[in-house]
TORKOL-572730 format. One record per residue (C-alpha): residue number from 1; x, y, z; chain; residue in one letter. Coordinates in nm, 3 decimals. Layout:
residues N
+-----+---------+---------+---------+--------+---------+
: num :    east :   north :      up : cadena : residuo :
+-----+---------+---------+---------+--------+---------+
: NUM :       X :       Y :       Z :      A :       a :
...
+-----+---------+---------+---------+--------+---------+
//
This chain:
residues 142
+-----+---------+---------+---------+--------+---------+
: num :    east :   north :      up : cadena : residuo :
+-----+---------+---------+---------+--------+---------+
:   1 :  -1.587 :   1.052 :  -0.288 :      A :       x :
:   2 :  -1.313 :   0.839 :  -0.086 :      A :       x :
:   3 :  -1.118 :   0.582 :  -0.269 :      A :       x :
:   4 :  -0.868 :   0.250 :  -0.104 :      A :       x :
:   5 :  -0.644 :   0.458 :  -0.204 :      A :       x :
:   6 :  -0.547 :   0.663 :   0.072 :      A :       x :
:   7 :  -0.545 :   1.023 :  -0.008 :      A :       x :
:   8 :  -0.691 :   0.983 :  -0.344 :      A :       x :
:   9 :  -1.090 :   1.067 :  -0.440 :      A :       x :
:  10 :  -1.238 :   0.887 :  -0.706 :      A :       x :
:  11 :  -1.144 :   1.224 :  -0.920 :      A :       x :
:  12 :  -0.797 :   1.159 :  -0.823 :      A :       x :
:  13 :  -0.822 :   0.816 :  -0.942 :      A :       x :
:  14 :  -0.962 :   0.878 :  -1.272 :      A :       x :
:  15 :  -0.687 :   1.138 :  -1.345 :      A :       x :
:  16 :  -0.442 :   0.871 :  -1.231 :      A :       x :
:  17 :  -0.594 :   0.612 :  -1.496 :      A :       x :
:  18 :  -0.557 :   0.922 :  -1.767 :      A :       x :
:  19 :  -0.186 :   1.003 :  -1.693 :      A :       x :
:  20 :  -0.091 :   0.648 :  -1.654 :      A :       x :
:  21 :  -0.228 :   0.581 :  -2.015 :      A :       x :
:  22 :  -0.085 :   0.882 :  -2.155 :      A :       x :
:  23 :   0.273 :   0.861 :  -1.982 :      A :       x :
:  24 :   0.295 :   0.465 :  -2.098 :      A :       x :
:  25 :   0.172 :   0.527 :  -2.491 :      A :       x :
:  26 :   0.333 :   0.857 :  -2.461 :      A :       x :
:  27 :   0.665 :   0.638 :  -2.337 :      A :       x :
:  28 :   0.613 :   0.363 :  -2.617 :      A :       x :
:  29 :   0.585 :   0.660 :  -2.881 :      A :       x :
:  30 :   0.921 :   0.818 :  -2.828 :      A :       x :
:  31 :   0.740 :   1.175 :  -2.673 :      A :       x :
:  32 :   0.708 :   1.100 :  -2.330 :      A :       x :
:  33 :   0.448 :   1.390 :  -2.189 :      A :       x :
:  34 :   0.604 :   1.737 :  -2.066 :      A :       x :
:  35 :   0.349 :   1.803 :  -1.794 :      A :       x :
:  36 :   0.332 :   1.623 :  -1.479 :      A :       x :
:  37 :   0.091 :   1.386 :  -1.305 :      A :       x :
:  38 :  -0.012 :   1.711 :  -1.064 :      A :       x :
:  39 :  -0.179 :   1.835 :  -1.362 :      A :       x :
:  40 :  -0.530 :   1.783 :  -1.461 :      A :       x :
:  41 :  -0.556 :   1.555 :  -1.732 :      A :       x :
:  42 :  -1.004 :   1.521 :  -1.686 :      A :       x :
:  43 :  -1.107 :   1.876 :  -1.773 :      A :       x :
:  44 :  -1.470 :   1.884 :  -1.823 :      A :       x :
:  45 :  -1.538 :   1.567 :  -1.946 :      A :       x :
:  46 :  -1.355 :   1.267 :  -1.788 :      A :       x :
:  47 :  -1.515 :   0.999 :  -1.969 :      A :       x :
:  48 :  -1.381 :   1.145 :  -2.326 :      A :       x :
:  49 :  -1.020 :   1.185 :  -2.101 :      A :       x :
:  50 :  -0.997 :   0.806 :  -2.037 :      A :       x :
:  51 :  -1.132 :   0.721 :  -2.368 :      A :       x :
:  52 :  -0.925 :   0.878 :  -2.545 :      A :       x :
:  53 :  -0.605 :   0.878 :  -2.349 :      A :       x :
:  54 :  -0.687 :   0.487 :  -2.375 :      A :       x :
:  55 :  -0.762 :   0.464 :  -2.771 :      A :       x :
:  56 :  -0.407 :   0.621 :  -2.824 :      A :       x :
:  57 :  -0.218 :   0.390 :  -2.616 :      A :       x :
:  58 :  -0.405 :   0.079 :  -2.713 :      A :       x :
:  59 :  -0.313 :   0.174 :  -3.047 :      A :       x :
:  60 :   0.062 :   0.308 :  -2.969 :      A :       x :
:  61 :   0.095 :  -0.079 :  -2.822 :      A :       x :
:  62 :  -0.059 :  -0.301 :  -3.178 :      A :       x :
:  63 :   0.263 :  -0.163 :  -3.354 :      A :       x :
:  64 :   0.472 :  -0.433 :  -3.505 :      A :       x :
:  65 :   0.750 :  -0.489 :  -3.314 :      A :       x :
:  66 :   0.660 :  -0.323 :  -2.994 :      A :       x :
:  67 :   0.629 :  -0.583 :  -2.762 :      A :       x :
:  68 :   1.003 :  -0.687 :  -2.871 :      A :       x :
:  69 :   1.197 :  -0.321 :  -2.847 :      A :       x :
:  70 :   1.376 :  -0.177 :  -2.599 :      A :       x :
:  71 :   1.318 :   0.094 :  -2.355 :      A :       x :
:  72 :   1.634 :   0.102 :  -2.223 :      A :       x :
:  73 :   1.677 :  -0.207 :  -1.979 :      A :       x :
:  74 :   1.296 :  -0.281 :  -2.072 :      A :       x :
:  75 :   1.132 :  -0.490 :  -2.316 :      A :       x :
:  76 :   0.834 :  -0.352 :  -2.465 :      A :       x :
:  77 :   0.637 :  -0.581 :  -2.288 :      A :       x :
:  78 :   0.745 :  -0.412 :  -1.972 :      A :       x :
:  79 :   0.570 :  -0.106 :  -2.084 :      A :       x :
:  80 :   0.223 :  -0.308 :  -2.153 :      A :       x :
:  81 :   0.242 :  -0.515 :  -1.828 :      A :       x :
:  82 :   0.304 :  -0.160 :  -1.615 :      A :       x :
:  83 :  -0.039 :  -0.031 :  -1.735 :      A :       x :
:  84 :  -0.190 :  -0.331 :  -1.722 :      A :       x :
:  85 :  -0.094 :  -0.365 :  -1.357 :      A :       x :
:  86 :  -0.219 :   0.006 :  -1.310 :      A :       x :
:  87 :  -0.496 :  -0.099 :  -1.457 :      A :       x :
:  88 :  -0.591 :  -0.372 :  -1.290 :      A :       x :
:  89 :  -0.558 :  -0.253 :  -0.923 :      A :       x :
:  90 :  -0.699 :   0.127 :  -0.979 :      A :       x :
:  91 :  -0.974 :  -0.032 :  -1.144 :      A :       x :
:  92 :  -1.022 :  -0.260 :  -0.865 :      A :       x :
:  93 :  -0.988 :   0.087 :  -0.650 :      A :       x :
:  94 :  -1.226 :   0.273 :  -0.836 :      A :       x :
:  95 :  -1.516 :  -0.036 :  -0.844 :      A :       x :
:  96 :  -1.503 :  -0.056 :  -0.457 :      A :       x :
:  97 :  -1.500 :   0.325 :  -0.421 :      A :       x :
:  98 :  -1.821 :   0.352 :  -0.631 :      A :       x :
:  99 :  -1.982 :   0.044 :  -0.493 :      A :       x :
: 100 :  -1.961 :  -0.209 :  -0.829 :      A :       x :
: 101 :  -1.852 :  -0.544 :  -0.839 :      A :       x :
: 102 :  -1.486 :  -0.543 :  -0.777 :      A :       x :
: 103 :  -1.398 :  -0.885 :  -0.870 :      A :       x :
: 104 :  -1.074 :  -0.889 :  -1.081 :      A :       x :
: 105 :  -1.147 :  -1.130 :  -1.434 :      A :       x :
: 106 :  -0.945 :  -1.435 :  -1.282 :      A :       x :
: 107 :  -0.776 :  -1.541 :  -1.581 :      A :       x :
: 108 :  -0.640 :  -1.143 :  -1.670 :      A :       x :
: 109 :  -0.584 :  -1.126 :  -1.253 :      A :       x :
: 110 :  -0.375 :  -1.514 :  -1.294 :      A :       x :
: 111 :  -0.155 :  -1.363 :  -1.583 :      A :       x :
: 112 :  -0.073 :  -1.018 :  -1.408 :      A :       x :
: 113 :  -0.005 :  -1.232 :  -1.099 :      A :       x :
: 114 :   0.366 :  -1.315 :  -1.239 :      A :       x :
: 115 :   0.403 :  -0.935 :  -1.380 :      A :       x :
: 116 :   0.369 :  -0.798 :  -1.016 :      A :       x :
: 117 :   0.552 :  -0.989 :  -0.837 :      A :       x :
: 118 :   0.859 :  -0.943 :  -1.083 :      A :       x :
: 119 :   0.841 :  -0.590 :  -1.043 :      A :       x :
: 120 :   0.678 :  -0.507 :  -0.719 :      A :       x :
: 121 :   0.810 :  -0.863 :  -0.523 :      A :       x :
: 122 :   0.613 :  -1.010 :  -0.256 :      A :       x :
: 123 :   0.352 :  -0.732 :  -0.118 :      A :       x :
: 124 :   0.210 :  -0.821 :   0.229 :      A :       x :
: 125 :  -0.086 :  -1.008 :   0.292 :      A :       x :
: 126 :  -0.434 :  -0.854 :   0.313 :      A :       x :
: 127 :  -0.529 :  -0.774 :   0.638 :      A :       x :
: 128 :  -0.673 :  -1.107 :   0.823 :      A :       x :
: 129 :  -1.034 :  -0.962 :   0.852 :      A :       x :
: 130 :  -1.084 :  -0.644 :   0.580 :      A :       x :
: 131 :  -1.410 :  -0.487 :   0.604 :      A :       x :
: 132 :  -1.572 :  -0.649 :   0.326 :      A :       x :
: 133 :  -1.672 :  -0.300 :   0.185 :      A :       x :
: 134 :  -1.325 :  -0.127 :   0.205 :      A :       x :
: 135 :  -1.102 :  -0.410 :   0.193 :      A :       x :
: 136 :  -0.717 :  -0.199 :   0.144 :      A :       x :
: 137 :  -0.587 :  -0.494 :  -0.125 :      A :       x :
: 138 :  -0.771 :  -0.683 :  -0.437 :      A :       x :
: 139 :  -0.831 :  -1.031 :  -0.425 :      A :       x :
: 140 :  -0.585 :  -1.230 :  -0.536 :      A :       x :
: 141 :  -0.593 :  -1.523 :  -0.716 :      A :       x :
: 142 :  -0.314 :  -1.741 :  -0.647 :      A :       x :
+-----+---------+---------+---------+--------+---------+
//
C-alpha cells in the first residue's frame, strides 16, 4: 500500500517507526544498534515490533538526568524531540496512507512546531491546492 512518502509502502513506514525508536533509545543508552535501517526490523509480527521497540525507548528516555546530558553537541532533549518529530510526521504519513483521521493533536503539533524548525529550518509551503486525500505535507498549526 502507497504512503506520502514517496518510495515508501506503509511496510516501509512501519519499519521506519521501529528503527527510528530503536536507533534513538538505542542512542540515549550508550549501544547505538549495529545493523542498519535496510534491515528488517517487523519480522512476523509488526505490531509487537513497534510496541516493543517503543516500550524500550520510552523507558530509556524517564531516566533521571536524561533530558539534561550530552550527546556530544546535543542535549538529551535533542534526542526526545528527533523521535518525536519522526513521530509526529510518519504518523501523520501512515494515517493518510491507511485512510484514518490524520489530524496532528494541536497542542503536541504547537510544541514540535519550534523543534522543527530549529533543526530542519523553514520547509516550503504545502502545495496551494493538495488533493485533500494525498496532501504531500501535515497540517500545520502555526
Amino acid at each position: 500500500m502507497p504512503t506520502p512518502c514517496k518510495d515508501w509502502t506503509v511496510r516501509d513506514l512501519l519499519d521506519h517507526l521501529v528503527w527510528e525508536n530503536i536507533i534513538w533509545g538505542g542512542l540515549a543508552l550508550g549501544t547505538p544498534p549495529t545493523d542498519g535501517h535496510a534491515e528488517d526490523h517487523l519480522g512476523d509480527n509488526r505490531i509487537a515490533a513497534f510496541e516493543t521497540a517503543s516500550a524500550q525507548t520510552r523507558d530509556t528516555f524517564r531516566q533521571p538526568g536524561m533530558l539534561d546530558r550530552s550527546f556530544g553537541v546535543a542535549p538529551g532533549r535533542r534526542v526526545v524531540e528527533q523521535l518525536l518529530v519522526e513521530l509526529l510526521v510518519h504518523g501523520w504519513d501512515l494515517a493518510t496512507a491507511l485512510g484514518h483521521d490524520s489530524n496532528l493533536e494541536p497542542g503536541i503539533a504547537r510544541a514540535a512546531l519550534p523543534v522543527v524548525r530549529e533543526v530542519y529550518g523553514e520547509q516550503p509551503a504545502p502545495p496551494a491546492d493538495p488533493s485533500p486525500d494525498r496532501s504531500p505535507h501535515p497540517p500545520s498549526t502555526r
